[in-house]
C-alpha distance (Angstrom), angle and dihedral (degrees) to the residues before:
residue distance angle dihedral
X1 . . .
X2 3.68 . .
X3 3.83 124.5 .
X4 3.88 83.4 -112.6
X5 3.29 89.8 60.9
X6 3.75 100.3 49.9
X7 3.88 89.3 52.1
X8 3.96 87.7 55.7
X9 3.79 91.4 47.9
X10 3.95 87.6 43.4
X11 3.90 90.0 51.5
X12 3.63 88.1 49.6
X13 3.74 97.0 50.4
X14 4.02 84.6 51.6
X15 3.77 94.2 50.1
X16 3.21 96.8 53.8
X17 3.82 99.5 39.1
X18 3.90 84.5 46.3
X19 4.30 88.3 53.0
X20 3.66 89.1 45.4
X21 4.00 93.1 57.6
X22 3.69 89.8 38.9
X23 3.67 92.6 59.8
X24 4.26 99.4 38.0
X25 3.77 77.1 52.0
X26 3.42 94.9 59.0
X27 3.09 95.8 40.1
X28 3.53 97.2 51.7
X29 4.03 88.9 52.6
X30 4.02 90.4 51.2
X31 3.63 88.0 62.1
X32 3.57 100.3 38.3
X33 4.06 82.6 55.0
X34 3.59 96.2 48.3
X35 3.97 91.0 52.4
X36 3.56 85.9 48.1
X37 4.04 96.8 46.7
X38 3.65 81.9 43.3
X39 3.89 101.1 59.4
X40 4.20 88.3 46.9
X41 3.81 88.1 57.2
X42 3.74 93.4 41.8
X43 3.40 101.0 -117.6
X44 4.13 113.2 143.3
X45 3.71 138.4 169.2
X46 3.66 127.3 20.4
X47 3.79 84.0 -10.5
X48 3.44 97.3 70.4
X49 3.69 100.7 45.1
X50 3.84 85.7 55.9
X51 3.52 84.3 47.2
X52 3.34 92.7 56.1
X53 3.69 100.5 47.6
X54 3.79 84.0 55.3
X55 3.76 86.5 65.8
X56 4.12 94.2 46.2
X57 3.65 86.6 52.5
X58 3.76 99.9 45.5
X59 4.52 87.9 64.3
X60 3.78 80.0 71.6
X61 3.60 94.4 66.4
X62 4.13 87.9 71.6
X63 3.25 152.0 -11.2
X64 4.14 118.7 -78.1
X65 3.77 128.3 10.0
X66 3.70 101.4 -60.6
X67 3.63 100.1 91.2
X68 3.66 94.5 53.2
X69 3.81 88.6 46.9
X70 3.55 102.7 50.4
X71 4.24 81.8 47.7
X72 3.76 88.4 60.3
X73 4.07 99.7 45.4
X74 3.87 86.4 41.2
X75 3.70 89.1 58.5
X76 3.94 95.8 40.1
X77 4.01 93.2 45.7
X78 3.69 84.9 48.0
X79 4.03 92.2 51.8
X80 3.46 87.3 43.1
X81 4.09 95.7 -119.1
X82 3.67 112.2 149.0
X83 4.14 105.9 -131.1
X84 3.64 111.7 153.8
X85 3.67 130.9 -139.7
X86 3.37 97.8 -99.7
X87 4.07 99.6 39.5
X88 4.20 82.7 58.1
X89 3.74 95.4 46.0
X90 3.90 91.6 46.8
X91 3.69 97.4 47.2
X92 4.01 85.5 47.7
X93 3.68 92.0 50.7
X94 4.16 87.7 46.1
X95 3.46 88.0 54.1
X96 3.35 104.2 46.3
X97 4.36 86.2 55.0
X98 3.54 85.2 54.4
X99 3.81 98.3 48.6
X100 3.42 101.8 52.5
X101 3.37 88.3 47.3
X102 3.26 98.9 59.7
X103 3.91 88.7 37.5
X104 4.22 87.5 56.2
X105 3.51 92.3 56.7
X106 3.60 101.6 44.2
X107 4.12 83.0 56.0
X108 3.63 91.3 49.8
């Protein structure tokens, strides 16, 4: 093999390690958002970790974020709790800092 070669493999390997992280990341921040959505509906227990694999499985509807926000507001306007726009797209951005985080040193 040429050294051109093992750079391409190399930038391969780091794609796909990078896409990996990317999507445990999200991942982790969909569930960390459904446990959170979950305790400001009052929902607890086994129901909220269902609840929050509802909202992992709703980012497979599309690509991005937007599915699994318009899941959440759905659910609070539907409840009747008042989260704004903004409040839900902070808390998913503060989550998502904190997942990968957590998902970067769990790789290390």
């Amino acid at each position: 093999m040429t050294t051109f070669d093992d750079r391409e493999q190399a930038f391969e390997k780091k794609y796909a390690h990078d896409a990996e992280m990317q999507f445990k990341a999200e991942a982790r921040r969909n569930k960390k958002l459904g446990l959170w959505a979950a305790e400001k509906m009052s929902i607890a227990g086994e129901a909220a970790d269902a609840y929050a694999q509802e909202v992992i499985a709703s980012d497979f509807e599309e690509a991005g974020d937007e599915d699994v926000f318009r899941k959440v507001a759905a659910d609070f306007a539907e409840k009747g709790i008042e989260v704004s726009e903004t409040e839900l797209r902070v808390k998913m951005a503060e989550l998502m800092v904190l997942a990968k985080g957590e998902v970067m040193t769990e790789a290390e």
